[in-house]
N, C-alpha and C positions, 0 to 999 in steps of 0.2 A: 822704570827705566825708559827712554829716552830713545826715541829711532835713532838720532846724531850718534848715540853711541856705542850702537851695534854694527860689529865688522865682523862677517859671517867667512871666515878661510877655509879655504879646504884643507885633506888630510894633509899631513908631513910624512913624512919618511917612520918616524917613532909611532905614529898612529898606526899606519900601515902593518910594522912593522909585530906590535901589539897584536892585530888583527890574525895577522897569517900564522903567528906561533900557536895562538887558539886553533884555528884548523889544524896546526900540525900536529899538537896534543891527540885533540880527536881522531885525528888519522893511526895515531902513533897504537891508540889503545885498540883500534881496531886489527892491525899487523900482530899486535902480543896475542889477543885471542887468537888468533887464526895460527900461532904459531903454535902456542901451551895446549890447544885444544885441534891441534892437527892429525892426533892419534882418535879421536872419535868423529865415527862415520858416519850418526844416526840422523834422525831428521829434525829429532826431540831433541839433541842436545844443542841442536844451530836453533831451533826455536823457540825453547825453555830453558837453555841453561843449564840442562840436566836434570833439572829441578834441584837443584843443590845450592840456592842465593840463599845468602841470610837476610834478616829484615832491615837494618838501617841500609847498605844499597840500591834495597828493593823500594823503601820509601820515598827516598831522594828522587827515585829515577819516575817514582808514583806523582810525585811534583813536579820534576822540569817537563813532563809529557802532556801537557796542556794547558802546560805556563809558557807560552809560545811569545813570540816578539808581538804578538796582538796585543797580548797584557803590556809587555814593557813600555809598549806607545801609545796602547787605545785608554790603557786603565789611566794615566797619571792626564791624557786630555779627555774622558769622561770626567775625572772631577774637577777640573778648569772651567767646563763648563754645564756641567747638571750639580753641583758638589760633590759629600764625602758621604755621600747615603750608598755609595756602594760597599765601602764598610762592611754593611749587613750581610752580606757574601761572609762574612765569618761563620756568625750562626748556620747558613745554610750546608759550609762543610760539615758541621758538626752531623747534622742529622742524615747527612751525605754519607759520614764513615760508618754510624750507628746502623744503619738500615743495611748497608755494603755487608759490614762485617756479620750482620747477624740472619743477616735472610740470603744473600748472594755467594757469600764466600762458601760456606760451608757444604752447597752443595756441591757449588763447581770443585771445588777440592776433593771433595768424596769420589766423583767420578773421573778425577784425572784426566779430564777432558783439555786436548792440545788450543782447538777452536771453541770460543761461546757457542755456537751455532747448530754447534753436535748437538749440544744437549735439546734444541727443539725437533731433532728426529729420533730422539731418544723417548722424549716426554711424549710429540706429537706425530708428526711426520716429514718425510723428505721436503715435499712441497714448501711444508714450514719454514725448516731448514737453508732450502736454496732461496725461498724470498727476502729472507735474515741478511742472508749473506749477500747476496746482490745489493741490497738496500745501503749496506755496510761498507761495501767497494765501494758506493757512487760516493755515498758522502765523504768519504776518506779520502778518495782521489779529491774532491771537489775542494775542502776543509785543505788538502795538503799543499795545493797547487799556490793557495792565497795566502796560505801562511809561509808561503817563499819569496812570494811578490811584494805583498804588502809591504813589507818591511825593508826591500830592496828600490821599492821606489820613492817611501819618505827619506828613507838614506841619500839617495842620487840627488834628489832634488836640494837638499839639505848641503850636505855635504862631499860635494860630486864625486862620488865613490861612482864607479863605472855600473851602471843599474846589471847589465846584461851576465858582467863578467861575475858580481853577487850573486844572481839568479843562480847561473850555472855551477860554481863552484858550490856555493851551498847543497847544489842537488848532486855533483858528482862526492863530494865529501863523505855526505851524509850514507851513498848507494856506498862507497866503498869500506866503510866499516861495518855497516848491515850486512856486505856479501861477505866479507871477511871473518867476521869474527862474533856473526851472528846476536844471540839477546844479550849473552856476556855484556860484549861490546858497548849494544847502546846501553845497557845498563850503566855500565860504568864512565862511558863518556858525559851521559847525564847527569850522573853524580859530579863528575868535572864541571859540566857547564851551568850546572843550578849557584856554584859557588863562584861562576864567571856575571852570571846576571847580576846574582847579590851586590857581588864587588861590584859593578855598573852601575845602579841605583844607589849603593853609598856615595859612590864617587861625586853624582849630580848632586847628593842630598845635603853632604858633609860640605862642599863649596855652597851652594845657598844657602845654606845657614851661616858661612861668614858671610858673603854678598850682603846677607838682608840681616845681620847684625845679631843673630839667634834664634833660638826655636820660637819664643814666646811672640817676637814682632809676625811671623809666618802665620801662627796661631791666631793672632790679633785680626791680620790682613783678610783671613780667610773666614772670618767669624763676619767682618765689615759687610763682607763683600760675600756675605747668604751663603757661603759655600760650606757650614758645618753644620748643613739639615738634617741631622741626625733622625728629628723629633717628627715625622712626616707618617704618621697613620691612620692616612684616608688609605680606606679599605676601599675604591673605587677603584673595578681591575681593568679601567681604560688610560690609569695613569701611568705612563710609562718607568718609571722609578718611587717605589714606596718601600715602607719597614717589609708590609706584605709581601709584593712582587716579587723583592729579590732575596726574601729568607724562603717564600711558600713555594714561588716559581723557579728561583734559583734553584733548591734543592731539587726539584726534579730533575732539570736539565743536567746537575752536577751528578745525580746517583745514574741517569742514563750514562751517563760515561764513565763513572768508577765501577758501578753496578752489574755491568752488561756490555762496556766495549771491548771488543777483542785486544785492544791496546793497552789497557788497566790490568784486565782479565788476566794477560798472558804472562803479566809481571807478578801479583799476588801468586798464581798458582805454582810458580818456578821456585818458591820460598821450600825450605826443606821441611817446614812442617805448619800444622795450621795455628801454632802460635806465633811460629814466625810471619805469619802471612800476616793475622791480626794485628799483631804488631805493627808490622810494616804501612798498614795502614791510618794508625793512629800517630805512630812519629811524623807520616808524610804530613796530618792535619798542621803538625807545626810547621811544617815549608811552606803551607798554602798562607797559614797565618803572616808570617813572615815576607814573603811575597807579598799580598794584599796590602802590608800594613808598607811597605815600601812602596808600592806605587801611589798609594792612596796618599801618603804624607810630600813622595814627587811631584803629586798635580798640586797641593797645596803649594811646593815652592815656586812650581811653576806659575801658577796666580799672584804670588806673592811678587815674586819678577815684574810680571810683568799685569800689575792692578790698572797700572794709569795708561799702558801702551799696548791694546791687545795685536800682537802680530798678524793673526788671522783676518779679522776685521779692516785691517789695514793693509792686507792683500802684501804681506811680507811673506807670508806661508800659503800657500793651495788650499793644505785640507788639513782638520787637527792632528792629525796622524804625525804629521812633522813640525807639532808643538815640542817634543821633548829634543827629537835630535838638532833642534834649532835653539835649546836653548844650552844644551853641550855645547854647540859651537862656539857659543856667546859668551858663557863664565868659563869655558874650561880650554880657552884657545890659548893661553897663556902658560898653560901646565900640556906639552907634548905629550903623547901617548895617552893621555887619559880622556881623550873624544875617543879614540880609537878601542880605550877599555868598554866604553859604551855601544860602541858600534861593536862589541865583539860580544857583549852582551845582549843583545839584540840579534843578534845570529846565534847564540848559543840558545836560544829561544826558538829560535827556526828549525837548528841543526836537532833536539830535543822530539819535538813534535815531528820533524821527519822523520826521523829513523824509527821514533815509534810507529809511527802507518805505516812505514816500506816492509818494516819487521813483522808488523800483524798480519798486512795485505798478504806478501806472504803464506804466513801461518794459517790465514782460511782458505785461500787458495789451492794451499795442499790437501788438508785437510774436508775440504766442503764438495772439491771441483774434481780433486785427482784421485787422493787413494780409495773414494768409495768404489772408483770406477776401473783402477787399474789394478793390477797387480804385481809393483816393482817390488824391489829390495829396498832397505834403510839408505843403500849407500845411492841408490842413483835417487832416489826421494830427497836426500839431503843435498845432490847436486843440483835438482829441478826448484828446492828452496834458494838456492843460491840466484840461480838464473832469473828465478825469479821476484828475488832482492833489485838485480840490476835494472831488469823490466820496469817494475813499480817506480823505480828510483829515476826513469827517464819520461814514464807516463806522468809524471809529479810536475820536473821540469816543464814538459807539455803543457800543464793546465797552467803553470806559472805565466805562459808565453798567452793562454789562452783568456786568463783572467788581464794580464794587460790592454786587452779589446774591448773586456767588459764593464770597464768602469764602474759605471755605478752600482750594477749589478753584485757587486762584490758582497755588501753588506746582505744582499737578499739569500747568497750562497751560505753566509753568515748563518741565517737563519734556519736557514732547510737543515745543516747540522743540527738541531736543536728541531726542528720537524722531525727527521726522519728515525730521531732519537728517543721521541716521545712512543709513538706506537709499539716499537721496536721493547722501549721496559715496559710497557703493560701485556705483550704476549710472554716475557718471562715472568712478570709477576703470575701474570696467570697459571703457570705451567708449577712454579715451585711452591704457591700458596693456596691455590685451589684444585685438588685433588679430583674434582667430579668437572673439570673442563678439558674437553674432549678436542680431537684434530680440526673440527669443523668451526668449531668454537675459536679457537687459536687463528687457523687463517681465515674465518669471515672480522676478526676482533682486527687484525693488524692491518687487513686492505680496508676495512671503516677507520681506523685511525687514522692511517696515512690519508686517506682522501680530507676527513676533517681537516686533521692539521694541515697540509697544504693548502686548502680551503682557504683559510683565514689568516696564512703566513704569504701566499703571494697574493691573496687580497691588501692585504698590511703594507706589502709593496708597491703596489697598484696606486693605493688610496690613503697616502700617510697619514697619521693620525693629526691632528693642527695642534698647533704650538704650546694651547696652553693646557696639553694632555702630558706634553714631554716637558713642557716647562723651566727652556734653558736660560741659566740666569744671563742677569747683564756683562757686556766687556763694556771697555772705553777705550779709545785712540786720544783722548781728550789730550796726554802726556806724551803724544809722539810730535817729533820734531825732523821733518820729511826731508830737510835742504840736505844731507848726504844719500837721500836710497839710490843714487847711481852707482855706490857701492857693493850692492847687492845684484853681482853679476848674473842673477839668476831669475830675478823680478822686475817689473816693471818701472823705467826712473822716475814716471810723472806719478806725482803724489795720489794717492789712490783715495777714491772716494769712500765716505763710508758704505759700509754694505751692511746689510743682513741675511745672517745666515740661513734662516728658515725662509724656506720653498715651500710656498703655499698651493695646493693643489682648487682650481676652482670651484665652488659650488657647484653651478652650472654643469647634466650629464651625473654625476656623482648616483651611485646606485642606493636605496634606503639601509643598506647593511652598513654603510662607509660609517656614519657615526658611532656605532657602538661595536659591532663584528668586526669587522677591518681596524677598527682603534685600538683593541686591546693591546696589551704590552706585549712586548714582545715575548716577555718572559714565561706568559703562560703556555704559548704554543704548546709546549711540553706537556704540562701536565694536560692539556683536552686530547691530546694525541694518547697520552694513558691513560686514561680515564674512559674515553671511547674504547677503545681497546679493550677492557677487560669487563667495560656494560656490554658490548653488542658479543663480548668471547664469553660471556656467563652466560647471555639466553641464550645464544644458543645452542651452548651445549645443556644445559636443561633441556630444553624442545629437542636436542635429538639424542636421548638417553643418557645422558654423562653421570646420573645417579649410578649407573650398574656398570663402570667403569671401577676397574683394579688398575690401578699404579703401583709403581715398583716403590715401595716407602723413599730408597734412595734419590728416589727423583724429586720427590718434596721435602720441605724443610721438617724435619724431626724435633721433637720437644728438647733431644739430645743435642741438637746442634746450638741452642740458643746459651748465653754466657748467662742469663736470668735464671737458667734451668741449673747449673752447676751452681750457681753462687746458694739459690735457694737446698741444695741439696745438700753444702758444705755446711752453711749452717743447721739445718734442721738434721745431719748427722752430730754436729757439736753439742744441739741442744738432747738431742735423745741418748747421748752418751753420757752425757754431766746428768742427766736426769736419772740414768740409769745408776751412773753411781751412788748418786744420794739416796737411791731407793735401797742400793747391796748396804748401804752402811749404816744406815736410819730404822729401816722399818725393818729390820732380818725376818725377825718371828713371825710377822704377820704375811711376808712375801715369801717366805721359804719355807716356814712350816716350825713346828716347833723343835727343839735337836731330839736326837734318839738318846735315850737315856741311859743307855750304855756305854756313852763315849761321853768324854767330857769335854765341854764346849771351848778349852782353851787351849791355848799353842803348846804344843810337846815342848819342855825345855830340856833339852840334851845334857848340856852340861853341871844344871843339877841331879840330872837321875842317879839312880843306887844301881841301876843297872852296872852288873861285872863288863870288863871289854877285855 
């Protein structure tokens, strides 16, 4: 496609109009809880839901809660420009639920634990406990702040949606159905806005595919043009994007948040039973499926668009972040209200992942900071959740206002999620799968993690990896045609020069870690933050007795809790019961004994006896 024939409008009235009924929905389900569930005054039931959800709400809402507007914008211009090897993000949920369900759920479920965090002064100690959770605030605030921004400034930029008035509304929305009408709430609002994304992604998908004549030319284009590198397994872990990276690293980073975040946590454990939980988290695998394969086939149409005219390159767009809502604008200006279904999908991404932190932050707050310390009642504990809903839900705003300053930095906050994520699952790996690791062991494991992992994650920042570690393919301008960009009230009119993208950091000063330590991908951060973690939390609780340590069974994983252990039991009861028969009816004499010789060995028949009646 062609610069001359891109006229970038802003909203209409119908966009707009799209836009505000989604928050009014959300708002709306917020007001019904807070009405239906006005008669309980506990802390548990504004935080858990009672613990009375079934599993497919619980799934759904297991998916929109970190399928944020990051994905809607970041996933569809990672494969525009790395390709479609993100993809392999399937696999790694797989082993993502497998691991969840069978090593993490079963504990926290047994102990009916409100916060994950309990359970490390359960297992270990306070000190634990309180580093857990600190560690958990910073990143959630940090992680919540950007996932309001980000998405609010390729909007503005794009689409001159009012950046500020996004910001804020997003954050007041989201605090007032959290305050209102507690996990219910976002529960079900999540379930509302996963099927609001969906529709948002069809919308883009379903128009490029007429645009560009079908699915097969899309296919073709992106096959042309290197972006279906499926087939990529160099096991080198400096390369930023491989089959390895993002099945072996991905899955770390993926089960630290389904595994062990209080955001995940708090939604499995509110299921009314532990089939439901299970459950709940293998129908969400189908959302994540779902999800991924939509964004991934959007970056396709997006290259597909735009093969011979890369926007970016040609300084039509800032930054790829506002590849997708700039290419709404472009095929979908023509059809009213449906940029605006996008842009409401792209906030219902935002509004998802908020309410999930405001609601967690929250739930450890009370539970970590307050009731060990006080001694309220249910009702003024459920009020202090409440206030505390609003707090979180303006501290968020805040970081929103805060990451606007920080620019670049964004992507580095990015990462320290996925840092501070790593240490954090190898001291509960530790605590539920090794038995003989001791409190010592536990917090020397997670402050050696973390310093690791931050180590090599703001080195990574420091000293980016060069180009041909991250290896993004080619664009072209070759097919743009510049004599109308005075059209684009928002960018520059004098034809823009080429550029390239990659920021080469100089030789010159560069520290001897910068080529291989500082280069790794990003994805691994994770696993060396656990991995650290549970080498330096074994020695030493070996070295300081953790052999003659007793644990409560319930605090580790049980042979009972595993679905291997049932399945193996169901059958080998099948087989020793068919076995058992064929012995009572086969071999009698020889397993019973021989009959007594005063009775005779065959069925009384009644109705031929002589017996008088």
């Amino acid at each position: 496609m062609s610069g001359d024939s891109v006229v970038v409008d802003s909203f209409v009235a119908a966009d707009y109009l799209v836009f505000v009924l989604m928050l009014l929905v959300s708002t709306a389900v917020g007001v019904y809880y807070a009405w239906t569930d006005r008669g309980q005054q506990t802390s548990g039931d504004f935080l858990m839901g009672g613990r009375r959800l079934t599993a497919l709400p619980v799934s759904l809402s297991l998916t929109a809660s970190f399928m944020s507007a990051i994905t809607v914008l970041s996933n569809p211009a990672e494969v525009y420009r790395y390709g479609a090897n993100i993809g392999f993000y399937a696999l790694s949920y797989i082993f993502t639920m497998v691991v969840t369900s069978e090593v993490f759920l079963p504990v926290f479920y047994r102990l009916a634990i409100t916060s994950t965090y309990e359970y490390l002064e359960l297992r270990f100690n306070r000190a634990t406990r309180l580093l857990g959770t600190f560690l958990f605030i910073i990143q959630t605030i940090l992680y919540t702040g950007i996932v309001i921004y980000a998405p609010a400034l390729a909007l503005n930029q794009v689409t001159g949606i009012d950046l500020w008035g996004a910001v804020v509304s997003t954050g007041v929305v989201c605090t007032f159905y959290c305050t209102m009408g507690g996990l219910k709430a976002v529960v079900w609002t999540d379930v509302f806005q996963l099927g609001v994304m969906v529709a948002g992604f069809l919308s883009v998908i379903i128009r490029s595919v007429v645009v560009q004549g079908g699915v097969l030319p899309i296919i073709s284009d992106s096959q042309q043009g290197g972006r279906l590198n499926f087939w990529d397994f160099d096991t080198s872990p400096l390369r930023r994007h491989t089959f390895w990276t993002i099945t072996f690293g991905g899955a770390f980073v993926w089960i630290s948040i389904y595994g062990i975040n209080q955001a995940q946590v708090q939604r499995y454990i509110s299921c009314k039973s532990l089939t439901h939980a299970r459950l709940s988290l293998y129908i969400n695998l189908l959302g994540l499926w779902s999800i991924l394969l939509c964004s991934v086939f959007a970056g396709m149409c997006l290259f597909s668009v735009y093969k011979n005219c890369d926007p970016w390159t040609a300084g039509l767009v800032s930054a790829p972040d506002q590849l997708m809502p700039y290419l709404v604008m472009d095929i979908l200006r023509d059809y009213p209200g449906l940029p605006g279904l996008f842009v409401a999908a792209v906030y219902s991404g935002s509004l998802s992942t908020v309410s999930s932190s405001i609601n967690a932050l929250a739930a450890v707050t009370v539970e970590d900071l307050i009731k060990p310390y006080t001694d309220m009642s249910e009702k003024h504990l459920s009020w202090i959740s409440k206030g505390l809903s609003i707090m979180f839900g303006i501290v968020c705003i805040g970081m929103a206002g805060l990451a606007s300053v920080m620019g670049g930095i964004l992507q580095a906050v990015i990462s320290i999620f996925g840092i501070l994520g790593g240490p954090l699952l190898g001291v509960f790996t530790l605590g539920i799968l090794c038995p003989f690791a001791n409190s010592k062991g536990a917090l020397s494991g997670l402050v050696s993690g973390l310093v690791v992992s931050l180590w090599v994650g703001i080195g990574a920042q420091i000293y980016p990896p060069p180009p041909e570690m991250s290896r993004p393919l080619s664009l072209t301008t070759e097919g743009c045609n510049f004599s109308t960009t005075g059209r684009f009230n928002w960018t520059s009119t004098a034809p823009p020069t080429q550029s390239t993208p990659i920021t080469t950091v100089p030789v010159d000063g560069k520290p001897v870690l910068a080529d291989n330590w500082y280069s790794l991908s990003y994805l691994y951060f994770s696993p060396i933050g656990t991995t650290i973690a549970i080498s330096v939390g074994l020695l030493v609780s070996l070295m300081t007795g953790g052999r003659k340590l007793k644990v409560e069974s319930r605090l580790t994983l049980m042979k009972e809790d595993t679905t291997v252990y049932h399945l193996f039991k169901f059958f080998k009861d099948r087989v020793t019961s068919q076995s058992e028969h064929i012995e009572m009816t086969g071999d009698r004499d020889t397993k019973i004994g021989s009959s007594n010789p005063a009775f005779c060995d065959v069925e009384l028949d009644l109705t031929k006896s002589s017996i008088p009646t």
